[in-house]
N, C-alpha and C positions, 0 to 999 in steps of 0.2 A: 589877353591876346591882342596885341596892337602892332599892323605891319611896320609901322613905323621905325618903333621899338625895336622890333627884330632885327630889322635892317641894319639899324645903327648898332648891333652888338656883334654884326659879321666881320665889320672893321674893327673893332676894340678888341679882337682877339688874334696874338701873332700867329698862334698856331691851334689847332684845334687836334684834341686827338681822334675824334671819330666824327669824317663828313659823314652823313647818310642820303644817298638820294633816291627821291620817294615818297609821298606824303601818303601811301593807301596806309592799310593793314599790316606788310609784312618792314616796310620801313618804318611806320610810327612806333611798331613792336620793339625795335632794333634801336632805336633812338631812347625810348621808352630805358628799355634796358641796359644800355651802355651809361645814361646819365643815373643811373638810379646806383649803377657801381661807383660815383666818384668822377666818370669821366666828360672832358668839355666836350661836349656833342652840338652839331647843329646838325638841322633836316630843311634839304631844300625839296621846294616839289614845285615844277612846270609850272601846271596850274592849283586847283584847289584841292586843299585834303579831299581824298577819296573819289577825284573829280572820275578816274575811273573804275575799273573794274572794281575797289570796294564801295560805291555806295551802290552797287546793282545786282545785291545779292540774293536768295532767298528768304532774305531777314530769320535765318536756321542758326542758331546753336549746338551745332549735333555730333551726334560719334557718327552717323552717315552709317543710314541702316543698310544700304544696299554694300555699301565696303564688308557690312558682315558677310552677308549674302555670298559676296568674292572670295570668302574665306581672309580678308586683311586683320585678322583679330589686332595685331599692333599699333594700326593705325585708328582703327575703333576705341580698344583700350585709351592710347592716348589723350582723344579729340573727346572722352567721355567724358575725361579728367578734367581737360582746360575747361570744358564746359560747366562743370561743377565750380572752378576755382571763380571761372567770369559769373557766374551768377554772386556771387559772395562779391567780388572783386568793383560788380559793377550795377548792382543791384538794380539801380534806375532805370536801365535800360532793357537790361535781359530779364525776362518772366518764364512761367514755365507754359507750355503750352500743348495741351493735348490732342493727340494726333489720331483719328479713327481710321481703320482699314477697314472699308466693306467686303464682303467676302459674297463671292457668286455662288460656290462650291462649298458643299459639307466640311471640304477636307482642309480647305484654304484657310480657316478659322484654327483648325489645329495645328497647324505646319507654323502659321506668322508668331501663335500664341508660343510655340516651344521658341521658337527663333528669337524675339521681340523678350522673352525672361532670359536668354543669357545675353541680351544686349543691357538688359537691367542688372544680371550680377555683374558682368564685366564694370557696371558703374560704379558697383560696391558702396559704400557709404555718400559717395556723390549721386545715389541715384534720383532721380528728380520724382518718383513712385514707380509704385508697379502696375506692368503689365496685366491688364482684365479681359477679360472671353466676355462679349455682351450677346444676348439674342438678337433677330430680325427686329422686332418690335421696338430693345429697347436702343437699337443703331437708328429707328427712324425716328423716335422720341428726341435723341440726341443731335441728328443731320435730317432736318422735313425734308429739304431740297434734294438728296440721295436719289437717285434712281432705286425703283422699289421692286421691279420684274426681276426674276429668280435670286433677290436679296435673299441670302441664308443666314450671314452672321454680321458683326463686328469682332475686333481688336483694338482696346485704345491702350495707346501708351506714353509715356509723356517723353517731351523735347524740350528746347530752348528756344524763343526766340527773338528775338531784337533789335534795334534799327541802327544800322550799317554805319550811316554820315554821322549818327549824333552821335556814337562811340570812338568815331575819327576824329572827331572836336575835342571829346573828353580826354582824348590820347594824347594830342597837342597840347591843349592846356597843362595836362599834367607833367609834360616834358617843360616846358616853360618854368610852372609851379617850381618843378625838382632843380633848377636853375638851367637848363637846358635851349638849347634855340631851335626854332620851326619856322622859315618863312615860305607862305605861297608865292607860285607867281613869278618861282626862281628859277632860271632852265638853266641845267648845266649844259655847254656848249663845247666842252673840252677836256681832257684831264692834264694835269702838269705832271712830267715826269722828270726823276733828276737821268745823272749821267750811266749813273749803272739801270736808268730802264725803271726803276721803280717807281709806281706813282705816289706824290708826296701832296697830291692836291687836285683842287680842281680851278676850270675858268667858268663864273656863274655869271647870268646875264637877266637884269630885272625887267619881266614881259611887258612892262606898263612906260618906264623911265629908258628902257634899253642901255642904262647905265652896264657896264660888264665891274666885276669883283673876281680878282685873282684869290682864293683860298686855299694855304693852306695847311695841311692836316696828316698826322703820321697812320693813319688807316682809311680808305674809303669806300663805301659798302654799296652794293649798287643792288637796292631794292626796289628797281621800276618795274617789278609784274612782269605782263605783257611786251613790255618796253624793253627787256634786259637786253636784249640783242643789240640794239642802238647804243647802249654804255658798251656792253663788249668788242662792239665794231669800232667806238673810239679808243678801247686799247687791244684792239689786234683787230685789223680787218681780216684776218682768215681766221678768224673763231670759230664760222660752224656756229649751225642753229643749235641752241639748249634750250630755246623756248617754243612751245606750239600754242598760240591763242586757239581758247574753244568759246563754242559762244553759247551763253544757255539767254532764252528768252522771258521773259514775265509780259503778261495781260493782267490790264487792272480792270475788273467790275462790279460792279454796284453791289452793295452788302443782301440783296434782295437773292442773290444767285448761291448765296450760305449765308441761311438765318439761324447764325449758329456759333457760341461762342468756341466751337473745335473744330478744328481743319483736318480736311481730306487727305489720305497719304492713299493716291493709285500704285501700290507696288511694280506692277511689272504692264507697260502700256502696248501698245502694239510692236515696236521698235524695243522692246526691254529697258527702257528707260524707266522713269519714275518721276509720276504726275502729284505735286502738291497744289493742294486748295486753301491758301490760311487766313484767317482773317487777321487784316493790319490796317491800324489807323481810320477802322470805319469800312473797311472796303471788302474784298475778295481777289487776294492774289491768285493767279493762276502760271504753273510755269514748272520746271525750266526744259528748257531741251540740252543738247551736244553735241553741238556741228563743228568739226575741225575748219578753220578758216584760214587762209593762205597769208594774210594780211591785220595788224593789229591797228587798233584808229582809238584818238578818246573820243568817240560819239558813233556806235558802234550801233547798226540796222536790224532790225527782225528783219529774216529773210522771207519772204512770202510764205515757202512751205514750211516754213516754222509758227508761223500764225496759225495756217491751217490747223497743222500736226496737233498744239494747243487746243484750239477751238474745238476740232473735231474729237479729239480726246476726253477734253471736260464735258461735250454733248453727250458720249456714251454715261457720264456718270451723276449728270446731274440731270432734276427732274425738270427745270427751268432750262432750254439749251439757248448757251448765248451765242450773238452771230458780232458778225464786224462793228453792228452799229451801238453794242453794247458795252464797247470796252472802253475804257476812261483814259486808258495811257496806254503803250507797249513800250516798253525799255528793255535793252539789251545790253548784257554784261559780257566781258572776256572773262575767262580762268587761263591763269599762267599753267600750263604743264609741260612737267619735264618733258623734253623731245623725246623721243623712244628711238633707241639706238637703232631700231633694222629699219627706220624712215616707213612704218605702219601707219595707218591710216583712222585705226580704231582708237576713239578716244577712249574706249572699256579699257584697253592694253594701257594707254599713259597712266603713269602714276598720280593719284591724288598726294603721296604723303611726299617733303618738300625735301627737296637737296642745297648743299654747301658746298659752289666751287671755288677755289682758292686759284688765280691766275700768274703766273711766273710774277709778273710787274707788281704782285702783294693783294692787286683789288678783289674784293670778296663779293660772291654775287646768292642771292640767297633768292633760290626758285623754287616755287607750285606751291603746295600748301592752301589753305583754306582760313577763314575768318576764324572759327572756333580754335584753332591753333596756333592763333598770330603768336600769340606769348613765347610756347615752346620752341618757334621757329626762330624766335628773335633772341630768345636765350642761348639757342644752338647756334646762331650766327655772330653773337658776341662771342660765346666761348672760343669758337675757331678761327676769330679774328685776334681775339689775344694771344692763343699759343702762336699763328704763323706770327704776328709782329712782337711777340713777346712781352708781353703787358702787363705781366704777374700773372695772379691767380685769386682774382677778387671771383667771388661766387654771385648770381643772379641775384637780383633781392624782389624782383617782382611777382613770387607765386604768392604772397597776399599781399603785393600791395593795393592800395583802395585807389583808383580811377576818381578824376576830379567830378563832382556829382553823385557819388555812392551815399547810399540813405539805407536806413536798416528796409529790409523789406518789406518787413511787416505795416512799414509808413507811405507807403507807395500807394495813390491813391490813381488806379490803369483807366477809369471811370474818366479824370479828366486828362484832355488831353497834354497838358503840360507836365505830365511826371515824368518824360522824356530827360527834363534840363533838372532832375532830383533836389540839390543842393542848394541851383542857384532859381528855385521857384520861388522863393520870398523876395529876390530883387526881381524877378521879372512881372511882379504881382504889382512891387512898390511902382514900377515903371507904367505899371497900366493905369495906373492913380495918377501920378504925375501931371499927366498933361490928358485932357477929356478922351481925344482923335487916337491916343495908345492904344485904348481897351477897345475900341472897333477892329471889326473883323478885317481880314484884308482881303475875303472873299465871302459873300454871304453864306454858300452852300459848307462851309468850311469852319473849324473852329480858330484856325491862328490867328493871332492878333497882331496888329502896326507892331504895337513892343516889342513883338517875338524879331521883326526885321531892324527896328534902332536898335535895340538888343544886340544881333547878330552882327551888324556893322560894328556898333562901339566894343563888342568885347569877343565876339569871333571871329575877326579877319573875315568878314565876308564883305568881298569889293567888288563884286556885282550881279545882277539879279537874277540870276543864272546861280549864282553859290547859296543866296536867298529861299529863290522858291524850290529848286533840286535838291538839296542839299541840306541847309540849317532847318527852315521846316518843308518836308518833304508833298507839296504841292504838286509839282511838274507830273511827280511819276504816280500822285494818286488819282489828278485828274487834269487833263492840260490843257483843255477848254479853259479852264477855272485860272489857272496860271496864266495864259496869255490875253486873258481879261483881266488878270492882277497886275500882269507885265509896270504898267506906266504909273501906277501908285508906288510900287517897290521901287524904281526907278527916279523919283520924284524923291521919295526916304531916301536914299545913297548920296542923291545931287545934296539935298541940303545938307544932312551930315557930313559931307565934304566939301563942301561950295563948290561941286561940279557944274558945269554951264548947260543950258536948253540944248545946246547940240549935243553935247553927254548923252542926257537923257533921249533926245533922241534916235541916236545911235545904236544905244545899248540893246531900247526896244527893239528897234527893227534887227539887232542882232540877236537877242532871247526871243523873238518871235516865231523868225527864220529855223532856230534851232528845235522849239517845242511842237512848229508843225512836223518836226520826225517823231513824233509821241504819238501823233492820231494816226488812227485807221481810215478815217472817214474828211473829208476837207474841213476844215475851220471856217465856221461863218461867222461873224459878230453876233453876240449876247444868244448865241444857240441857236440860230433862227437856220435848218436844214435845208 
């Protein structure tokens, strides 16, 4: 993955059959899929793969227990499937992960335990194991940190789960791999249309050079999430909303707050939502909410009473209750959902499962949906882009295909922290040998390594320290004290790999500074000092 590269192969080609723009989840899917039938694809994205709503996810692989609960058995069914296929498909990064319900009530244990086995047959042969009834005793054996006043039971049941940005890399890569193009950093600014109204392309503009690239292309798919509005208003300003941003939150805290290799699932919280506790990468996520929001942003705020709601949530269930000054990061994610035709307010009412609208001028826009189902969405957006432009009848080829970094699983060593990058863990090893200053940490409290950022520069399009520490290894959002004390080394690796100038460097700091102090709760002082 070299931007360079990319760049120069936007012009080498007269016509493209499928633009995508997009770099999350539900474009890399659509890219993914169209190149893997045969067709010339390129993917532009604004800024960085997964710069928004997919890397702020609840790192979940799931059918989404509460969609049973709704009665959505099809959307369950489905998302149980993908989830079975992406473990096989992507080994390195999905694991399985088991999930306890504590239970207050006698009755609560038998209700989740019937519920919780027919989300396990609906898995049918993908199921990741079965659902178990445990005693009080043997839930505090398993979760210390539990809150332990009128504990009656457990439910544990298994899930998926897996890290968001580094399966947006693997998707990129692999579109590359498959002869495919993907560059970041591309903002489409316009679409081309010919004289019957139909778009045949777009006008793309490179955020960095502000060079503009007329492309085009006999389909183009407009997979910007959150964003779809903004593409739809550049081909029809009276579209009408089809997108309602919702915003779920995550708090990061210290692994002290679940000394416990299983994560907490609160079924039904004060509000009917539903409170996860999982361990990732060392830490203790805590999260999500569902605030409908008026306005979509990539760098998106916990709202105060969403802090709270969190906070005071996970105080009723843990025995350790954390306050402000214990949380390492807060990031905040959008979910695209379908608008909900009577203009409703409840995000319960919008749909999770994702739609295909087809636009008089041909453009295809492919809304809502979730990460566990990027595939399916991206197969159903290929499919109904080739019957509207008529493009045969070539069938999906990616329900096994293998993701760039898939390793048999049973070779997956989760112990260290590099089995993220599966495949390419022999060169990232070689690289730490290389040169002394590689295999140094780039923050002491932290396992990543300098290699893991030359690394990320030379072969992940990552162009700056913001795609680094957010992103390629996921710093920012597990502790951002740590990140904005990392800020001016990672930025010092960029300049040299590029021969960028001291004012670069910088710049950039005081821009990734600027941006990580929205991750604290509490002010930033230098080297911790409160």
């Amino acid at each position: 993955m070299k931007r360079n590269e990319e760049l120069n192969k936007i012009t080498s080609v007269k016509e493209w059959d499928f633009i995508v723009i997009g770099g999350g989840a539900s474009g890399l899917g659509s890219a993914l899929d169209a190149v893997s039938r045969g067709f010339k694809t390129l993917l532009l994205e604004s800024h960085d793969f997964a710069k928004a709503t997919s890397s702020r996810s609840t790192k979940l692989v799931h059918g989404g227990v509460r969609y049973l609960a709704q009665g959505d058995i099809g959307l369950v069914r489905e998302a149980l499937k993908e989830r079975g296929l992406l473990a096989k498909n992507a080994a390195h990064v999905v694991k399985n992960q088991s999930f306890i319900i504590p239970n207050y009530t006698w009755w609560e244990g038998i209700y989740y335990k019937i519920g919780l086995s027919v989300y396990d047959f609906l898995a049918g042969k993908l199921s990741l194991g079965k659902t178990k009834y445990i005693s009080k005793s043997k839930t505090i054996e398993k979760l210390p940190t539990i809150a332990q006043e009128n504990l009656a039971s457990g439910v544990v049941y298994q899930d998926g789960q897996f890290d968001d940005a580094r399966l947006a890399i693997n998707l990129t890569q692999t579109i590359i791999e498959k002869g495919g193009t993907a560059v970041n950093y591309i903002k489409v600014i316009n679409l081309i249309k010919n004289d019957s109204n139909k778009i045949v392309g777009v006008v793309a503009e490179d955020q960095f050079t502000k060079q503009q690239y007329k492309i085009h292309a006999q389909v183009v798919i407009n997979a910007t999430g959150v964003f779809t509005n903004h593409i739809l208003n550049m081909n029809n300003p009276k579209h009408g909303k089809f997108v309602v941003p919702s915003q779920g939150i995550h708090l990061v805290l210290d692994r002290s707050f679940l000394k416990s290799e299983d994560a907490i699932m609160i079924p039904k919280t004060s509000d009917g939502r539903v409170l996860f506790v999982v361990p990732w990468h060392n830490r203790a996520l805590v999260g999500t909410t569902d605030t409908l929001l008026e306005n979509e942003s990539f760098e998106p705020r916990a709202l105060e009473e969403e802090i709270s709601f969190v906070l005071n949530t996970a105080r009723q269930y843990l025995a350790k209750k954390p306050t402000r000054e214990d949380v390492k990061s807060v990031f905040a994610g959008l979910r695209p959902l379908a608008a909900p035709k009577d203009g409703s307010k409840s995000t319960k009412e919008v749909s999770r499962s994702h739609k295909i609208v087809t636009s008089d001028t041909g453009l295809i826009s492919i809304i809502g949906g979730k990460w566990t189902t990027y595939r399916k969405m991206a197969e159903d957006t290929i499919n109904e882009a080739m019957k509207v432009h008529r493009l045969g009848t070539t069938t999906s080829k990616t329900e096994h295909l293998s993701i760039h970094g898939n390793v048999k699983p049973e070779t997956v060593d989760r112990n260290h922290h590099l089995y993220v990058y599966g495949s390419d863990i022999p060169m990232i090893k070689a690289l730490q040998k290389s040169q002394p200053e590689y295999s140094e940490k780039i923050h002491p409290d932290h396992p990543f390594t300098i290699a893991e950022a030359v690394w990320a520069v030379r072969n992940e399009m990552a162009e700056t320290i913001e795609d680094i520490l957010a992103r390629r290894v996921r710093l920012l959002f597990l502790d951002a004290r740590a990140a904005i004390d990392s800020a001016h080394k990672i930025a010092v690796i960029i300049a040299k790999e590029k021969r960028y100038s001291e004012e670069w460097i910088h710049e950039q700091e005081k821009e990734f500074i600027e941006l990580a102090e929205g991750y604290l709760l509490t002010p930033y002082s230098p080297n911790n000092q409160p």
